[in-house]
VMD Tcl script that draws the C-alpha trace (Angstrom):
set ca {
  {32.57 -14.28 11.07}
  {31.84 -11.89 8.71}
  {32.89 -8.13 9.53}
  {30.23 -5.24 8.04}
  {28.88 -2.02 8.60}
  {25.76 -0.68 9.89}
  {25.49 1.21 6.88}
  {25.80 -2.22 5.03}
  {23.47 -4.17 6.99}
  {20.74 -1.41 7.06}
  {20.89 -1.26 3.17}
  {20.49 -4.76 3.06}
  {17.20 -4.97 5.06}
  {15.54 -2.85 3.83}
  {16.03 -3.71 0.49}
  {15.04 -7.54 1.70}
  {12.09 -5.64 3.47}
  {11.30 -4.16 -0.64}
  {11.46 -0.61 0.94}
  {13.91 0.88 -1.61}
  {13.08 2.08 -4.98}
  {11.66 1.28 -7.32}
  {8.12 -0.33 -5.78}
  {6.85 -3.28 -6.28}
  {3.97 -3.62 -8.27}
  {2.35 -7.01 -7.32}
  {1.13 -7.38 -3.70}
  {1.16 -11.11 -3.45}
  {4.64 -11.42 -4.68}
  {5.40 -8.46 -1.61}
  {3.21 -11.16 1.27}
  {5.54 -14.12 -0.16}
  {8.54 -11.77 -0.33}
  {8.50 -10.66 3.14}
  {7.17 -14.13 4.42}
  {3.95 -12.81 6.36}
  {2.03 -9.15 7.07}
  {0.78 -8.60 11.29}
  {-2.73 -8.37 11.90}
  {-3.87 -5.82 14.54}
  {-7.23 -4.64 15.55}
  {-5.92 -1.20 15.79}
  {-6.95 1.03 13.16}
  {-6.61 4.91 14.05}
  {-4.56 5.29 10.85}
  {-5.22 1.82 8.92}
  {-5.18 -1.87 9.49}
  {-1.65 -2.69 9.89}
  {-1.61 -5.16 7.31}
  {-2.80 -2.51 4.61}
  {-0.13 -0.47 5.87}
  {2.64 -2.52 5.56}
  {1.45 -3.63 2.15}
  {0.95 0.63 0.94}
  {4.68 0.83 1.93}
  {5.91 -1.08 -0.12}
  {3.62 -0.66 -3.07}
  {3.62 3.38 -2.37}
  {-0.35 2.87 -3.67}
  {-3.73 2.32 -2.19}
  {-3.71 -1.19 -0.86}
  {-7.42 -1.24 0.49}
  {-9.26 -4.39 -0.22}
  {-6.41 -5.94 -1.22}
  {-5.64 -8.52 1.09}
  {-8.95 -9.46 1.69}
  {-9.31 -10.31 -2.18}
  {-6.35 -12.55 -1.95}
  {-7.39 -14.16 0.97}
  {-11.47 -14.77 -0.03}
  {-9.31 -16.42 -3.84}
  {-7.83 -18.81 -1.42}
  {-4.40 -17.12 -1.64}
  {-3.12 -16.21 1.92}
  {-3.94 -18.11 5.09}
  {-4.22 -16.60 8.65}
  {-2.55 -18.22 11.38}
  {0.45 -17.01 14.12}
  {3.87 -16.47 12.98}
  {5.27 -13.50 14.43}
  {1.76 -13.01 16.67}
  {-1.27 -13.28 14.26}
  {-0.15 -13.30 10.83}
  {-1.51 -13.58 6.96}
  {0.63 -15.82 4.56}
  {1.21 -17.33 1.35}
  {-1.52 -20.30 1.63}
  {1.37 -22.83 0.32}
  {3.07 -22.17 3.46}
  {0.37 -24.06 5.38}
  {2.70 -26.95 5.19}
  {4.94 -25.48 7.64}
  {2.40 -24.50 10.33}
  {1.98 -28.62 10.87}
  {4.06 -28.89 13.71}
  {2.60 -25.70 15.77}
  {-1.03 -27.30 14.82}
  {-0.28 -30.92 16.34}
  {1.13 -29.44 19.20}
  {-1.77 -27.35 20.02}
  {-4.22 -30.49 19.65}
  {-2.58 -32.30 21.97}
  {-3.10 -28.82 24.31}
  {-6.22 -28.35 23.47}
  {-7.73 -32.05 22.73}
  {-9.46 -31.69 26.54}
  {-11.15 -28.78 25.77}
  {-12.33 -30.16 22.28}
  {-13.74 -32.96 24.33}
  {-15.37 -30.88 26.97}
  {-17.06 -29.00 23.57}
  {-18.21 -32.34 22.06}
  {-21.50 -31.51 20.88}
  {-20.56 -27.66 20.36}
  {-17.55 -28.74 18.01}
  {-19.96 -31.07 15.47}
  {-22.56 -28.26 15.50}
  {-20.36 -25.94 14.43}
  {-18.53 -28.44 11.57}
  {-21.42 -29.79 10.58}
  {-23.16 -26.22 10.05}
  {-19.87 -25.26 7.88}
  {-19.80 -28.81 5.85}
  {-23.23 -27.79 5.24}
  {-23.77 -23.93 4.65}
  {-20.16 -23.03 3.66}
  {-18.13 -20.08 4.96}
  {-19.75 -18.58 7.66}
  {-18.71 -15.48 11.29}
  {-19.17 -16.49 14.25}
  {-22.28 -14.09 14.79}
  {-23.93 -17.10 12.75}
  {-23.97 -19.16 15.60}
  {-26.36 -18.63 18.49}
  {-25.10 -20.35 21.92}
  {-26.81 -19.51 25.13}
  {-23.53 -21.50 27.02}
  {-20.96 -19.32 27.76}
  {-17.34 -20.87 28.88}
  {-13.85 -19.54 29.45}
  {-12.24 -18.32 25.81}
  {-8.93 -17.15 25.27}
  {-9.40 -13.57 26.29}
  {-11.66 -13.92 29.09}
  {-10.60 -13.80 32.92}
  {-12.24 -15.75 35.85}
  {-16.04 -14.60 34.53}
  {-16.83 -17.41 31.37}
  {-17.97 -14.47 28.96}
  {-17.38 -16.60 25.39}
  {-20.38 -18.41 23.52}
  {-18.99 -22.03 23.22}
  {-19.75 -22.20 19.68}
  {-17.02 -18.77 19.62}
  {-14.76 -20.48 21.57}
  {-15.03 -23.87 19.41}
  {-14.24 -22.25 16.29}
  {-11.23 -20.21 17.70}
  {-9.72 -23.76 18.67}
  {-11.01 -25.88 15.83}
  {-8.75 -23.37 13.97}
  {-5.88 -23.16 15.59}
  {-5.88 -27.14 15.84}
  {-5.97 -26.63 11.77}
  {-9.64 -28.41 11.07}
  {-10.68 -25.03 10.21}
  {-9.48 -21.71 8.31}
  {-10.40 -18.10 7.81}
  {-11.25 -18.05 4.25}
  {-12.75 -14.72 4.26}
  {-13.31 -10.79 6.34}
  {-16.28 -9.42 5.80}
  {-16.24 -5.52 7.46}
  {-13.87 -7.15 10.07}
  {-15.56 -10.22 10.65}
  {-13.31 -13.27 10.13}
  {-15.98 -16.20 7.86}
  {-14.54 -19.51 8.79}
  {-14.39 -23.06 6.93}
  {-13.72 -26.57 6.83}
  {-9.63 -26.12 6.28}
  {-9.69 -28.39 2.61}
  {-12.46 -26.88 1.44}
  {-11.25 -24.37 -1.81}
  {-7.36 -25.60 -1.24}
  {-5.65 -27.26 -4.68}
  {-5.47 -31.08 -3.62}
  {-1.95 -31.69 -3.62}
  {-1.02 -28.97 -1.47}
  {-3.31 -30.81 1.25}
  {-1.84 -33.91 0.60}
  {1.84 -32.37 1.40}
  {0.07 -30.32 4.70}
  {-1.01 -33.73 5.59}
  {1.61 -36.23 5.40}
  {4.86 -33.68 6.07}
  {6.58 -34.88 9.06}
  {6.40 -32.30 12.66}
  {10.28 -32.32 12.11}
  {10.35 -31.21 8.61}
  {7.64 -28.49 8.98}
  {9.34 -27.00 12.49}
  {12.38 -26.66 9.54}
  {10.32 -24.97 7.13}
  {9.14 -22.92 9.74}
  {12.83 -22.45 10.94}
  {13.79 -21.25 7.18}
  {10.46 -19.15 6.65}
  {11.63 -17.01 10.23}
  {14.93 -16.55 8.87}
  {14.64 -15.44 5.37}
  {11.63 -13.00 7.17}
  {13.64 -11.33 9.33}
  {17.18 -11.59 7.00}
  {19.48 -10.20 9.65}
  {18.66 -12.21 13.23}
  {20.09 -12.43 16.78}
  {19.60 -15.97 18.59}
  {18.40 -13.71 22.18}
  {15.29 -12.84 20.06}
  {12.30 -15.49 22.52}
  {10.76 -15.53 19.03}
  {13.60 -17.58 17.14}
  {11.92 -19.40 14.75}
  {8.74 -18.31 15.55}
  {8.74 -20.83 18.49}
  {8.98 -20.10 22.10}
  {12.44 -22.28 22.81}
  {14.65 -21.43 25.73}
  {17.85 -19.95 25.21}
  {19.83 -23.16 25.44}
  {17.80 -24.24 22.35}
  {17.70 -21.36 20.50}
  {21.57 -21.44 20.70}
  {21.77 -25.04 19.59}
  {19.32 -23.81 16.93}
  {21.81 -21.36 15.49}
  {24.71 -23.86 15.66}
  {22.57 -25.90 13.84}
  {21.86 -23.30 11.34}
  {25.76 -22.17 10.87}
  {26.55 -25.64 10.28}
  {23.73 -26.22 7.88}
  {25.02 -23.13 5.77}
  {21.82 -21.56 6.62}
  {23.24 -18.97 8.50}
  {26.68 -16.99 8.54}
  {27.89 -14.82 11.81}
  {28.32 -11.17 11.66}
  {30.63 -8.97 12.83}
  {28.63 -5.98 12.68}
  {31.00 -2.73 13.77}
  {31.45 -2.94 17.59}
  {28.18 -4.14 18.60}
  {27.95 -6.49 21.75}
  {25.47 -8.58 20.70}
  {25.88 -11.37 18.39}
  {24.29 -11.46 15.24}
  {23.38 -13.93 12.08}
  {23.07 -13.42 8.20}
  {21.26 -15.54 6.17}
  {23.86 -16.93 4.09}
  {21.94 -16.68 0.34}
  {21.93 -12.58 1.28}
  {25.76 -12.30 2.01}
  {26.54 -11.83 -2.16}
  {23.60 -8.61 -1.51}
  {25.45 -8.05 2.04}
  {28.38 -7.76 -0.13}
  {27.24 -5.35 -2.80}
  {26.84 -3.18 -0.06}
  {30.34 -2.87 1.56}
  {31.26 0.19 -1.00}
  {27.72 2.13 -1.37}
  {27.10 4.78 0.39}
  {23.37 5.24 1.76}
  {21.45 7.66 -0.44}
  {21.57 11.23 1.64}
  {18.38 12.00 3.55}
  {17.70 15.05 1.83}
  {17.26 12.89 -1.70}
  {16.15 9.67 -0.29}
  {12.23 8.29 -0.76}
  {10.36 9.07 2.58}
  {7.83 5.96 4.23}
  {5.95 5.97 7.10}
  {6.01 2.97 8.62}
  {3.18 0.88 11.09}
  {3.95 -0.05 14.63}
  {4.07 -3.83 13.47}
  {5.81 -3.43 10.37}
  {7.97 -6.42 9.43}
  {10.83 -3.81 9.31}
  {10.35 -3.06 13.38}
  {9.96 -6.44 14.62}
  {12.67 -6.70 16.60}
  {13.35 -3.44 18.64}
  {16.99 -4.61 20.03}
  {17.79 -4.67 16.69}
  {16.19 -0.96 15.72}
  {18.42 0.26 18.26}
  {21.59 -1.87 17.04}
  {21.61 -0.81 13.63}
  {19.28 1.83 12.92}
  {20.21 3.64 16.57}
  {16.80 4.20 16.47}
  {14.23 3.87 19.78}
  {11.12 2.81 19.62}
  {8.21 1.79 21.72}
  {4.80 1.68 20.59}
  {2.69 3.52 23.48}
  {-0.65 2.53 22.58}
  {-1.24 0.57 25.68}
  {0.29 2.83 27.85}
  {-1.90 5.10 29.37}
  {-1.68 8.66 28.08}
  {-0.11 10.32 31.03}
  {2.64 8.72 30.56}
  {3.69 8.66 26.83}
  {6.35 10.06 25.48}
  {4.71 10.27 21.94}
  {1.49 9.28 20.90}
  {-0.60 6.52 20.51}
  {-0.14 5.57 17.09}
  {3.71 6.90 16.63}
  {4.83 6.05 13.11}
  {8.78 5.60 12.51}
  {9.92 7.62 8.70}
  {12.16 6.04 7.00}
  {14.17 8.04 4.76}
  {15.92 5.49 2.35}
  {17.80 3.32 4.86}
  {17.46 5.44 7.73}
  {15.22 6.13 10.07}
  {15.07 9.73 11.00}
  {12.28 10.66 12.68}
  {8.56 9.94 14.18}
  {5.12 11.18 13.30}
  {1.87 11.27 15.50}
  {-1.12 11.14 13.57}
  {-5.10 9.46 13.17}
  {-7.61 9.38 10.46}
  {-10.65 11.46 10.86}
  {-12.46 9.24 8.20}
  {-15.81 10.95 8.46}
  {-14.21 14.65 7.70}
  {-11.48 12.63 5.30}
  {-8.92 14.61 6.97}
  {-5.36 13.35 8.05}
  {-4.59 14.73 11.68}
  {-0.91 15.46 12.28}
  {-0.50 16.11 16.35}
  {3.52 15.72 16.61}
  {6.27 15.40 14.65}
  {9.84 14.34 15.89}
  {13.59 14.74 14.21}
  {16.49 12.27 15.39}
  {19.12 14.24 16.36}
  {21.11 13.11 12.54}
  {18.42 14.54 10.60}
  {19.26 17.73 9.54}
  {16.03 19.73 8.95}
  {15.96 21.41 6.11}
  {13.41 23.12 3.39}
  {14.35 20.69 1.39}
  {13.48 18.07 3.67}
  {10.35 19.41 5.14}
  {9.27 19.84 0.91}
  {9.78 16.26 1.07}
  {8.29 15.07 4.46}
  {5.02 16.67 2.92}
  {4.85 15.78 -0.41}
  {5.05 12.27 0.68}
  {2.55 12.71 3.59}
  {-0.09 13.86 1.02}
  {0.84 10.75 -1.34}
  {0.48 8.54 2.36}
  {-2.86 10.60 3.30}
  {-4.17 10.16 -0.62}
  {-3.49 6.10 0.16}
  {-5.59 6.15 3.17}
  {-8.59 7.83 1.28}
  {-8.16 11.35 3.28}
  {-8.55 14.97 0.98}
  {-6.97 17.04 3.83}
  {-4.29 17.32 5.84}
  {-4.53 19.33 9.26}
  {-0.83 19.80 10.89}
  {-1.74 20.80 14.58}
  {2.35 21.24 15.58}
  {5.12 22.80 13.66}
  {7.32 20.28 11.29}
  {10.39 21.87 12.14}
  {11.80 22.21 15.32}
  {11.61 25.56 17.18}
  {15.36 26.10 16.42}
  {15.22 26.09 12.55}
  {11.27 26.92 11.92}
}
mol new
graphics top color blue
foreach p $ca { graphics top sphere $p radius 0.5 }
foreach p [lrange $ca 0 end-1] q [lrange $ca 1 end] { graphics top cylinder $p $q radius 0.2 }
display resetview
């Protein structure tokens, strides 16, 4: 067991996370780096993928995603919740695919004539929404309650892909475009998608979670981006430690267990003797709800002592914050919150709060910096103005 700071392991992740300076430059090197972006359909500031991606390249990532993904680049399946990734990790989605067609096979039955319509109409025309397809049967789809409110040709593409006989290739002003899943993908990366073993993809999978998240506890229901009980997840992470994969922290005087992944403990390391850049000096992000960084709350709390809850679906009586609360990071530290939405048709930013952590220490100096980078984060989202509707300082030192 390995003892460390927090100061150490925050350092580390989020220089694994490619939030420290300087920037990256090249945004599919930051989607393989980090593993895989969210997708969300919430978009009061930006689509979360775009947002995660402007982090980290501190520069207008619109469009680019959806570039990479129509060249055949990323795929879109579930990794932590609905994902885009590197399309050469398709290989390790194998296992989660059969699994699902054994689940769904009855209901690919019950769509017989539905599910060749639909393939044979994409083997034919090419990449096309599910708008394309006109159904007058409606059955149960994923989202639906007791009331059958899904056209079955809807419903048949949404299982024909997660089955893996089809992929998104392509969004077209939200839209997913579906097609056959070989169609467009370099021949011998199908061959290795098709004859890898379950076992060896469930252990690419296992080794794609862990060098995504870096720093991992084994209580996390998501280990491995699988839903295992807790006896497996902890035979998982014996597994893991004996494999090399893995190395146990001692991290201060926390309570809960937690896991390096061994190839950072040399970076882990480098760490023990730096001090974290002071807040005052340190490059200021604003950070999505569903940023890889914020994954895992417990472990917000743990080592950033940082708490966060994202209050979207909460109704507005009773939050605390805001619907679409963004965490700043300030180097390696998290030090605040900010409340804001896009008014895209008046280009203007909206600030409506704006919240210190108690270690933040408010200054000129820091406010200066809070918003000069707010402008550069507006300018990214395509907004000329910002409107601040609360003070940035608290009452105390405005």
């Amino acid at each position: 067991m390995i003892p460390t700071s927090k100061s150490q392991v925050r350092q580390l992740l989020v220089e694994q996370q490619l939030l420290m300076d300087p920037a990256p430059r090249d945004s599919l090197h930051v989607v393989r780096r980090l593993e895989c972006l969210q997708l969300d359909p919430v978009a009061l500031i930006g689509r979360n993928q775009d947002l995660v991606l402007g982090a980290r390249l501190q520069q207008p990532p619109g469009g680019i995603l959806d570039g990479l993904l129509s060249q055949g680049n990323l795929i879109e399946y579930e990794a932590n919740a609905a994902c885009i990734m590197p399309i050469e990790d398709m290989v390790w989605l194998k296992g989660i695919q059969v699994r699902r067609q054994r689940a769904l096979q009855p209901q690919l039955d019950s769509l017989g004539p539905v599910v060749k319509h639909v393939l044979d109409r994409l083997a034919r025309e090419g990449p096309l929404p599910a708008r394309e397809f006109v159904s007058q049967e409606r059955v149960a789809g994923y989202w639906d309650s007791a009331v059958a409110a899904t056209k079955a040709t809807s419903h048949a593409l949404n299982v024909l892909r997660d089955v893996g006989m089809i992929r998104v290739v392509a969004r077209d002003k939200g839209h997913r475009l579906f097609d056959l899943m070989e169609r467009g993908i370099e021949a011998s990366l199908l061959d290795r998608w098709r004859q890898i073993s379950i076992e060896d993809a469930d252990r690419g999978l296992l080794n794609k979670y862990i060098r995504a998240y870096g720093i991992m506890d084994p209580s996390d229901p998501r280990f491995g981006w699988r839903h295992h009980p807790i006896v497996e997840r902890t035979r998982l992470v014996e597994q893991c430690v004996q494999l090399k994969w893995l190395t146990p922290l001692a991290i201060e005087s926390l309570p809960r267990p937690y896991y390096v992944a061994t190839d950072l403990l040399e970076r882990l390391e480098h760490y023990r003797d730096v001090s974290e850049v002071p807040i005052e000096e340190a490059s200021i992000r604003f950070l999505p709800p569903l940023d890889n960084l914020l994954w895992r709350r417990e472990r917000l709390e743990d080592i950033f002592d940082f708490s966060y809850r994202w209050e979207i679906y909460i109704p507005e009586s009773k939050r605390q914050y805001g619907a679409y609360v963004m965490p700043i990071l300030a180097g390696s530290r998290l030090i605040g919150r900010v409340n804001a939405r896009c008014l895209r048709e008046e280009q203007r930013l909206q600030v409506m709060g704006v919240w210190w952590e108690p270690e933040a220490r408010v200054t000129p100096t820091l406010i200066e910096r809070f918003t000069d980078s707010l402008a550069q984060f507006s300018t990214q989202l395509g907004m000329k103005q910002i409107d601040f509707l609360v003070p940035l300082a608290p009452k105390e030192q405005a």
